[in-house]
C-alpha positions as CSV (number, residue, x, y, z in Angstrom):
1,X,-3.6,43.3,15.7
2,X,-6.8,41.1,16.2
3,X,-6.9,40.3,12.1
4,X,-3.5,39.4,11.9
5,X,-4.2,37.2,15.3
6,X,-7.0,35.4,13.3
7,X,-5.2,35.4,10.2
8,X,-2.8,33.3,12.1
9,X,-5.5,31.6,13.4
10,X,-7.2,30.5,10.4
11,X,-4.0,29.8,8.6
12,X,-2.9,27.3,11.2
13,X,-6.5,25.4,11.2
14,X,-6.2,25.5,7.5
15,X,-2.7,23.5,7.8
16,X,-3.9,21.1,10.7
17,X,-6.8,20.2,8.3
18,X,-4.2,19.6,5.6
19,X,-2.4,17.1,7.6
20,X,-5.6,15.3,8.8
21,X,-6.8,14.7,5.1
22,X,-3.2,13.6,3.7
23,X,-3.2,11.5,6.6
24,X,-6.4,10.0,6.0
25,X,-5.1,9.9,2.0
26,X,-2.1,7.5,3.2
27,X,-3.8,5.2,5.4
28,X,-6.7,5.1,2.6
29,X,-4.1,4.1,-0.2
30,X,-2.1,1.4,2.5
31,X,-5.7,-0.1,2.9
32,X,-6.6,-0.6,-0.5
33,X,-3.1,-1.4,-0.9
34,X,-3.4,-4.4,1.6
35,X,-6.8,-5.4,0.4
36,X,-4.8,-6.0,-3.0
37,X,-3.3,-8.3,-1.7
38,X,-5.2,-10.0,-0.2
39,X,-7.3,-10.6,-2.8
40,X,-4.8,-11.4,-5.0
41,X,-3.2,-14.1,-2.5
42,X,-6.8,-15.3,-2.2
43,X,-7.5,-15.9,-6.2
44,X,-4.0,-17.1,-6.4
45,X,-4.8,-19.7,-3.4
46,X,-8.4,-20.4,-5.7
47,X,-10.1,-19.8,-2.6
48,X,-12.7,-16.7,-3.3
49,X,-14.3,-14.1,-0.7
50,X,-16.5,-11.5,-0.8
């Protein structure tokens, strides 16, 4: 009973940490995404920053 409790256990940490990295993988990819372009608007503009 108490090892199929913490199989539970562990299985529904394992899927919350899932969710927190693809999470973090999104908002990662819509950052660079938005940095992009940025920079591209900025080169386009011939205005360059760091």
């Amino acid at each position: 009973m108490a090892d199929d409790q913490s199989k539970r256990y562990a299985r529904s940490a394992l899927n919350a940490v899932r969710g927190v990295s693809a999470e973090a993988d999104a908002s990662t990819a819509g950052a660079t995404l938005c940095y992009g372009q940025w920079r591209r608007y900025h080169l386009d503009v011939g205005t360059m920053f760091p």
